[in-house]
C-alpha positions as CSV (number, residue, x, y, z in Angstrom):
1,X,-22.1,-14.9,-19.7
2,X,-20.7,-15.6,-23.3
3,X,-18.8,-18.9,-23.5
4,X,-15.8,-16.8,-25.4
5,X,-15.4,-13.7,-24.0
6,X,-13.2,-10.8,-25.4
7,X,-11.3,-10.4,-22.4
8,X,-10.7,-12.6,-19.3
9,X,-9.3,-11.3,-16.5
10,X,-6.7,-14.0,-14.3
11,X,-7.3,-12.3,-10.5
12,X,-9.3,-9.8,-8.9
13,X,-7.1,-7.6,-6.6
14,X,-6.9,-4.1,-7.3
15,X,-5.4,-4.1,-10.8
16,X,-7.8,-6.7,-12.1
17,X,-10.8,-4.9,-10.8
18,X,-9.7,-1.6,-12.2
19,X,-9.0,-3.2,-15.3
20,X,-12.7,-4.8,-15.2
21,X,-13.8,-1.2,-14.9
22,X,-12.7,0.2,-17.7
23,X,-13.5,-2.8,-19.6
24,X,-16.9,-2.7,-18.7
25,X,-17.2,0.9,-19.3
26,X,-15.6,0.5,-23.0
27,X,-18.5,-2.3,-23.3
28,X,-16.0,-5.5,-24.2
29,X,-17.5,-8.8,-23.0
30,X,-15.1,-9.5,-20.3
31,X,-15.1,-12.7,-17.1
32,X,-12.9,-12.5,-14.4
33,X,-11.6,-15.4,-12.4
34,X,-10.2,-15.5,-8.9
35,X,-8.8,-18.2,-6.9
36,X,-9.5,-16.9,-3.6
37,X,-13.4,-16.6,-1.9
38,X,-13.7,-13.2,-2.0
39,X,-11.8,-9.7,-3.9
40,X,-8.8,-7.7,-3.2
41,X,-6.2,-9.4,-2.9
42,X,-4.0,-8.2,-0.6
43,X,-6.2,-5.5,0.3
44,X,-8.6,-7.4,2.6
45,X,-10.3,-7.1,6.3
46,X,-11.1,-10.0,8.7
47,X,-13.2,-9.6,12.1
48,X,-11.9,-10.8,15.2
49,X,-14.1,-10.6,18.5
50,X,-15.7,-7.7,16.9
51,X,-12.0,-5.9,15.8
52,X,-11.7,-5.0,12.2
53,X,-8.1,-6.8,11.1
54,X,-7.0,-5.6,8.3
55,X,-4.0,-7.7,6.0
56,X,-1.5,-6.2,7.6
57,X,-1.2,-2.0,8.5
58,X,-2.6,-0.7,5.7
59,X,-3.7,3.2,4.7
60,X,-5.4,4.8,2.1
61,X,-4.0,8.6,1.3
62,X,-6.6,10.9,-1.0
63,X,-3.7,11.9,-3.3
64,X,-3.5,8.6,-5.2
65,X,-4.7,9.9,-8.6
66,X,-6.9,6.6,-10.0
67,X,-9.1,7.0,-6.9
68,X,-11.0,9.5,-8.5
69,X,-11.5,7.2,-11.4
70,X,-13.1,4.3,-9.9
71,X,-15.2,5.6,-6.8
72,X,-16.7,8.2,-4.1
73,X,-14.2,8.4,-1.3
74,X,-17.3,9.4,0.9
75,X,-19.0,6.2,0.1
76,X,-15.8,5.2,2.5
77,X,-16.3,7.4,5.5
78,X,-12.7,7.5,6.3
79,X,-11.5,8.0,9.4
80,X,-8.2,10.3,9.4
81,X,-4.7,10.3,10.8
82,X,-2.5,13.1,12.3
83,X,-1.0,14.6,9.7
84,X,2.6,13.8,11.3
85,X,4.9,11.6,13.4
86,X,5.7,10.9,16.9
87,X,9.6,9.8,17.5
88,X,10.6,7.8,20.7
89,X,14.0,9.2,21.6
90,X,14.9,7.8,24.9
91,X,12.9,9.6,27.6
92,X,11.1,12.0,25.3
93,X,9.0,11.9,22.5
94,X,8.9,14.5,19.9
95,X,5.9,15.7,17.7
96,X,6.8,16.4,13.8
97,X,3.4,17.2,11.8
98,X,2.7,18.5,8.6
99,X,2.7,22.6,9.6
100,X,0.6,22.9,6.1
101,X,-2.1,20.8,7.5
102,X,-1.7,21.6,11.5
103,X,-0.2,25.0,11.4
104,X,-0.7,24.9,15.5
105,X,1.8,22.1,15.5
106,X,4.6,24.2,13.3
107,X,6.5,25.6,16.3
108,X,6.6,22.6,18.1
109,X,7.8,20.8,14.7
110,X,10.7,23.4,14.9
111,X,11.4,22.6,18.1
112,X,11.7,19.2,17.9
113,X,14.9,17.4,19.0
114,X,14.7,15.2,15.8
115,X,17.8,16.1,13.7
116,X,18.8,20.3,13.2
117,X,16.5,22.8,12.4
118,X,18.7,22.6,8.9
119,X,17.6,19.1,8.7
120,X,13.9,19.8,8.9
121,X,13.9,23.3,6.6
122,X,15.9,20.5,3.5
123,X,13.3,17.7,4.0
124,X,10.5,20.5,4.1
125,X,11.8,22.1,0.7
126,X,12.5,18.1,-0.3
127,X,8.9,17.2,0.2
128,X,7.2,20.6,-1.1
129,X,9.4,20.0,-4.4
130,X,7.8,16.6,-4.9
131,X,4.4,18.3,-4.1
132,X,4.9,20.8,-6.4
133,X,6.9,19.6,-9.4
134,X,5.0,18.1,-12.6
135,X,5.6,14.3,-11.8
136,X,7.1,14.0,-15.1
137,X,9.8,16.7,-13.9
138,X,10.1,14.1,-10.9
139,X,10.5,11.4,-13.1
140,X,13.1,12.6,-15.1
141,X,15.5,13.4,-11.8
142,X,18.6,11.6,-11.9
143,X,18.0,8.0,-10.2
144,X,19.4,6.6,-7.1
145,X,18.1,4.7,-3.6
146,X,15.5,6.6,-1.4
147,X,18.4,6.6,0.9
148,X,20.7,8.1,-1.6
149,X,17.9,11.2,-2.4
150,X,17.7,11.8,1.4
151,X,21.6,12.2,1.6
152,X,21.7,14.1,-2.0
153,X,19.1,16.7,-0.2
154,X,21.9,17.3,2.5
155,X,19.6,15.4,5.5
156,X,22.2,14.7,8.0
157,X,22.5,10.7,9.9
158,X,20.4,11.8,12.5
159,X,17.5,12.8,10.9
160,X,17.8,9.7,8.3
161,X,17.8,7.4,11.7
162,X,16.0,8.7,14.0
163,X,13.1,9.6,11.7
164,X,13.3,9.2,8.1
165,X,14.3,5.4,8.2
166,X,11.5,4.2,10.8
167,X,9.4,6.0,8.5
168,X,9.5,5.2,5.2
169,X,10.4,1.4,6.2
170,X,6.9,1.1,6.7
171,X,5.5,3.4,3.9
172,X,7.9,1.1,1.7
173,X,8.1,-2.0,3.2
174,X,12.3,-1.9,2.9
175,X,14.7,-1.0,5.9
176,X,17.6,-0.5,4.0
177,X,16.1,2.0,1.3
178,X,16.7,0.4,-1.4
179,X,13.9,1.4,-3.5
180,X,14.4,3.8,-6.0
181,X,14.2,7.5,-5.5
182,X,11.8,8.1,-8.1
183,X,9.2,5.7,-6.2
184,X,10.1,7.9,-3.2
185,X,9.5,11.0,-4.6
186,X,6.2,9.8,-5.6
187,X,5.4,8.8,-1.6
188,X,6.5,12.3,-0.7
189,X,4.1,13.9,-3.4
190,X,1.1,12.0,-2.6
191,X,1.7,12.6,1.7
192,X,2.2,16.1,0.9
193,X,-0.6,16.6,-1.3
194,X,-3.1,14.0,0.2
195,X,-5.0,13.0,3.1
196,X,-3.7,9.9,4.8
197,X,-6.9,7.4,6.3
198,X,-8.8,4.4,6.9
199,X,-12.5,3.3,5.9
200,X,-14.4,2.9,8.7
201,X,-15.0,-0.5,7.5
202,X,-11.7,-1.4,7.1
203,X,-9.8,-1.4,4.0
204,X,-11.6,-4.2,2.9
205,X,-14.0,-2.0,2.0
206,X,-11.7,-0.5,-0.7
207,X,-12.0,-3.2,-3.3
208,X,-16.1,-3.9,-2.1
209,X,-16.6,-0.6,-3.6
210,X,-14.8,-0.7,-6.6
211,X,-16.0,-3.8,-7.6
212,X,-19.6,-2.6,-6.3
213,X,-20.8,-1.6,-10.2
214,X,-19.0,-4.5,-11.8
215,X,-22.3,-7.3,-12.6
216,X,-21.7,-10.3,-10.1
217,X,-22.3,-12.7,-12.8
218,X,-19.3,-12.0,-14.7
219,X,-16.7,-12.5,-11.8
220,X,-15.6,-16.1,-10.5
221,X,-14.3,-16.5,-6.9
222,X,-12.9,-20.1,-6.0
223,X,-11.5,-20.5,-9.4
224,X,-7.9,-21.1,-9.7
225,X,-6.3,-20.5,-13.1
226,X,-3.4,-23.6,-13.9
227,X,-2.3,-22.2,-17.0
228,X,-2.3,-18.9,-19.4
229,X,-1.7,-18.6,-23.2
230,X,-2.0,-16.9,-26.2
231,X,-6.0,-16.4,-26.1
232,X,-6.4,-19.4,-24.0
233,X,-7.0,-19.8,-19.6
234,X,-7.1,-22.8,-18.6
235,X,-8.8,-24.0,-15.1
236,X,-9.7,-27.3,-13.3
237,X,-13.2,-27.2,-15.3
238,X,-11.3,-26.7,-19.0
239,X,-10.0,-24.4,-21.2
240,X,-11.7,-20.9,-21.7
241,X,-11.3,-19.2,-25.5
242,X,-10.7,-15.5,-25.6
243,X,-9.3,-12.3,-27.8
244,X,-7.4,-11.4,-24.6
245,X,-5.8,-12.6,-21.3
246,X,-5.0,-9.9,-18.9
247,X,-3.3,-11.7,-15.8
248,X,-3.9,-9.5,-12.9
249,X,-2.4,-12.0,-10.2
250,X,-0.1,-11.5,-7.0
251,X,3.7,-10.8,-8.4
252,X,5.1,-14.2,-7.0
253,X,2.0,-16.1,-8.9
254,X,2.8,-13.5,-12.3
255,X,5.8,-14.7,-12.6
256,X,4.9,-18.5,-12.3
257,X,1.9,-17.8,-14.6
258,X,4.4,-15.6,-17.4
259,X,7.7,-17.1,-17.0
260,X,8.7,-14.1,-19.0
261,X,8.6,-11.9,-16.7
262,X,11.2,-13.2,-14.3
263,X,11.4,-13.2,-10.5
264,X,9.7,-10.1,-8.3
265,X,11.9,-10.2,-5.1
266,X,9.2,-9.6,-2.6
267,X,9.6,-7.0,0.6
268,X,7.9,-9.0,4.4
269,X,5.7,-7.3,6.2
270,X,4.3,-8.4,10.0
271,X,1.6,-7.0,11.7
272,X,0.5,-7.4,15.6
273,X,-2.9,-6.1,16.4
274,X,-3.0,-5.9,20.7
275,X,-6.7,-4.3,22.6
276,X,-6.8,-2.5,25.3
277,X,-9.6,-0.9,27.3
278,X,-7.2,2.4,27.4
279,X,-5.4,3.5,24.3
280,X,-1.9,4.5,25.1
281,X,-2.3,7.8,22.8
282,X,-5.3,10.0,22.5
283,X,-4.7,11.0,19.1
284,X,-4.6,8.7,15.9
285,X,-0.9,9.6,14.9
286,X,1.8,7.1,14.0
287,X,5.0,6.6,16.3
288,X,8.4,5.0,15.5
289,X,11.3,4.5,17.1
290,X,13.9,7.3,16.7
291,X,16.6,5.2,19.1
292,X,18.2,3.4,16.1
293,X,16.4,-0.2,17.6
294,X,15.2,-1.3,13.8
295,X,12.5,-3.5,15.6
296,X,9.8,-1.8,15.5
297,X,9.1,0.0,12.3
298,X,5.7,2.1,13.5
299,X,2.4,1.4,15.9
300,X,-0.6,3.5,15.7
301,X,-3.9,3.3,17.6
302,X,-6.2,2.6,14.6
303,X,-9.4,2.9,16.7
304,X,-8.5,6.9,17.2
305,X,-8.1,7.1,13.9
306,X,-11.8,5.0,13.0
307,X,-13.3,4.2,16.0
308,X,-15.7,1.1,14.2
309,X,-12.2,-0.7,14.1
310,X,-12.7,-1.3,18.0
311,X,-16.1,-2.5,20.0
312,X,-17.2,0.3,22.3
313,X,-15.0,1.1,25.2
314,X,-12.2,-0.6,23.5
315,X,-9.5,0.6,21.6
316,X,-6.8,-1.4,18.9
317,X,-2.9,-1.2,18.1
318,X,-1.3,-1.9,15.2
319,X,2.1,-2.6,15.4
320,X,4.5,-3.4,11.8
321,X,7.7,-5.0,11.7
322,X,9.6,-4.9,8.2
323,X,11.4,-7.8,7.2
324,X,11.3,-11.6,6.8
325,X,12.2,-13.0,10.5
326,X,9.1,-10.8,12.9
327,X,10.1,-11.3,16.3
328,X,7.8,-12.7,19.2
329,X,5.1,-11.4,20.2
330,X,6.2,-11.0,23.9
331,X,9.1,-9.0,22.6
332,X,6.7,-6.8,20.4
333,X,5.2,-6.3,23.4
334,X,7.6,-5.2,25.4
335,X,9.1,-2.9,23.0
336,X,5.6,-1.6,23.2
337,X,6.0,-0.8,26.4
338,X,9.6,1.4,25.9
339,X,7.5,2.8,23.0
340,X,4.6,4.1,24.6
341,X,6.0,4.8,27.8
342,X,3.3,3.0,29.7
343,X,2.7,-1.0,30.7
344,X,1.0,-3.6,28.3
345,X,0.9,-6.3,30.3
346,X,-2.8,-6.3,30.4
347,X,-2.9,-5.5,26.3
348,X,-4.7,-8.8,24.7
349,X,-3.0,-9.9,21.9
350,X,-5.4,-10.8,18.9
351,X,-3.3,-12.0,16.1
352,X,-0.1,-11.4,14.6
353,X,-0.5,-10.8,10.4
354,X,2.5,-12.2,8.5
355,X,2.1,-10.8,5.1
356,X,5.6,-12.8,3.2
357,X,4.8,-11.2,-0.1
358,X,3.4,-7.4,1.1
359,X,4.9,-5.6,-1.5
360,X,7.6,-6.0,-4.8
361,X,10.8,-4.3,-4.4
362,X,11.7,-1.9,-6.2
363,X,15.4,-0.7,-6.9
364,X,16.7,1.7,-9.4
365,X,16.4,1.6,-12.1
366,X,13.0,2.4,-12.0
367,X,12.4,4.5,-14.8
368,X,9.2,6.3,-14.9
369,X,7.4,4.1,-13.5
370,X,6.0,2.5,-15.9
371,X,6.8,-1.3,-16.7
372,X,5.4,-2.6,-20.1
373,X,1.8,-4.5,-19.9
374,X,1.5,-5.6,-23.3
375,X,3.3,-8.9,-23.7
376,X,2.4,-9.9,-27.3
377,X,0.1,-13.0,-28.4
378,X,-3.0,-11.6,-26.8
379,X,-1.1,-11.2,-23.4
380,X,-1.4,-8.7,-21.0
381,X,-0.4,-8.1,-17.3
382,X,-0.9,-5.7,-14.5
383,X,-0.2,-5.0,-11.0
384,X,2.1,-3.3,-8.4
385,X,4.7,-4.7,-10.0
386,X,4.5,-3.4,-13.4
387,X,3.6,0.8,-11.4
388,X,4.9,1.9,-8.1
389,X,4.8,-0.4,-5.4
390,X,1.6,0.9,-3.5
391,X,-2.4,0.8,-4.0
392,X,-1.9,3.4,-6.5
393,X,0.3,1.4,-8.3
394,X,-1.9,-1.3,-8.5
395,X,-5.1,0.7,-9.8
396,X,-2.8,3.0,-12.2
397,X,-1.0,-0.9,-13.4
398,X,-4.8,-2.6,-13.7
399,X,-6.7,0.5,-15.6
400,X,-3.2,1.1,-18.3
401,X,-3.5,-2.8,-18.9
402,X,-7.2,-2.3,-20.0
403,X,-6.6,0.6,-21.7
404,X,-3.8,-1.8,-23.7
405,X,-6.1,-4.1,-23.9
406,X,-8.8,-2.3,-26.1
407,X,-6.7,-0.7,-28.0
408,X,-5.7,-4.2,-29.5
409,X,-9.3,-4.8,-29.8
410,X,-9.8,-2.0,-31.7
411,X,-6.4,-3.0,-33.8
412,X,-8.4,-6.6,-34.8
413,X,-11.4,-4.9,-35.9
């Protein structure tokens, strides 16, 4: 490992291993540090009585472009989801999927008692637009609120309530749909496009793989960075010389390790994970609550989707609640209950996953995307943060920061 290496690398989530990538592939000495014991970030899988427990609900959709870049999705073996939705609406549930992908489901998806037929022909011309549109023709759309795009496509209250909202609060991590509509436009692209599943490891797995080439030696775990200057990184052992700093850290810690940068207001994410020996759907599709509640923001039996996440005979729920104050647990469960349609009295609850910092916000205006990562004095920075808010984001943030990088390497000769 050289004592002064051309690049060091503060963090080792998603952005800093996809900037490690590209590093390594350009051939620039590089050393990454990480305060926690393993990679990720906030991509990460625990095991609990033989349940895989991811960091909250997380899913991984084949459409994210940088994917390609940095691994073999069959080195994954994903297990999928319905393409679609199931809506509680008082007695009834109704069954919206993706006609493209499940054409036997279209006339059902017509059918629904989910808004008006109207509403569901604009959101289908809505979502094939973003599918089909150059992103940059996406990008360059007049800005407003995810909310405000929905109501600009002529989507009336009811389908924005009883569907839309519950949605997309979980896909974004914001109730009040606040984030920009570029950002959304991007989420419709990539569920129209892509494939939406879960490694049947968990999505720990994720980062194991993309950090799977990088040589072991040249990443620290354990190793807490107090301070970051021009060509300097200081830790508890000393100071560490280097042509670059690329600080690849969680938002909240970013912005503590760059002043400059300011704030990132931080959307909460909860997650309850219940087993029971009888799954309360037999299908791995995601259901929210179309009765206007705003507890619940979706549940999904993940062991339909990936069996591994369960032992044998067993099956697991995951249950996400957006927002700062979670409720609980007994009145998760019970909501659980009106949800389903079917008692979980008997459901063992196995933890409850508060994740405070889940993902940035992000409010118009947004731009194109594309926040700078080239802070001057040798300085760099990536993440979600500085992208879209999403695991794209993060590996599109991390591999444009390294990119950056060498191209003031190459400036210095």
């Amino acid at each position: 490992m050289p004592a002064e290496p051309d690049v060091v690398i503060v963090g080792g989530g998603l952005a800093g291993l996809a900037a490690a990538r590209r590093l390594h592939r350009a051939g620039v000495s590089w050393r990454l540090l990480e305060a926690g014991d393993r990679l990720g970030g906030r991509v990460a899988t625990d095991t609990i009585d033989g349940y895989l427990i991811d960091r909250g609900f997380q899913v991984l959709n084949t459409a994210y472009p940088r994917l390609g870049t940095l691994l073999d999705l069959a080195t994954l073996d994903l297990g999928w989801f319905t393409p679609g939705v199931l809506v509680r609406r008082g007695e009834a549930v109704a069954r919206l999927v993706n006609p493209l992908r499940e054409p036997a489901g279209a006339a059902g998806t017509a059918l629904a008692d989910v808004g008006s037929l109207r509403d569901r022909l604009r959101f289908a011309a809505l979502a094939t637009g973003c599918a089909t549109l150059p992103p940059g023709r996406l990008l360059d759309a007049p800005e407003t609120t995810a909310e405000g795009a929905l109501r600009r496509a002529g989507l009336s209250d009811a389908i924005i309530e009883e569907l839309l909202r519950p949605f997309l609060s979980g896909v974004l991590v914001d109730r009040a749909l606040e984030t920009s509509s570029h950002v959304l436009a991007m989420v419709l692209r990539s569920f129209a496009r892509g494939r939406v599943g879960v490694p049947a490891q968990g999505m720990g797995a994720l980062p194991r793989a993309i950090a799977a080439p990088l040589p072991a030696d040249l990443v620290e775990l354990r190793t807490p960075v107090a301070e970051v200057g021009p060509h300097r990184v200081r830790t508890q052992p000393g100071e560490l010389r280097c042509r670059a700093v690329l600080v690849a850290v969680d938002p909240p810690t970013a912005g503590t390790l760059l002043p400059a940068l300011g704030r990132v207001r931080m959307h909460a994410y909860t997650t309850y994970y219940h087993a029971t020996d009888t799954p309360p759907l037999d299908e791995p599709i995601l259901l929210v609550d179309g009765d206007r509640r705003e507890l619940v923001a979706n549940t999904v039996v993940l062991s339909r989707a990936a069996p591994t996440y369960a032992p044998a005979g067993r099956h697991l729920v995951a249950t996400s609640v957006v927002g700062p104050s979670a409720p609980p647990e007994p009145v998760v469960r019970a909501e659980l209950a009106r949800l389903y349609g079917r008692p979980t009295a008997d459901w063992a609850h196995l933890t409850t996953v508060d994740v405070p910092a889940a993902l940035p916000a992000a409010p118009p205006p947004q731009g194109r995307l594309r926040k700078p990562v080239a802070l001057g004095g040798g300085l760099f920075v990536a993440g979600d943060h500085r992208d879209s808010p999403s695991i794209q984001g993060a590996l599109a943030s991390g591999w444009r920061a390294a990119g950056a990088v060498l191209a003031e390497l190459r400036a210095q000769g």
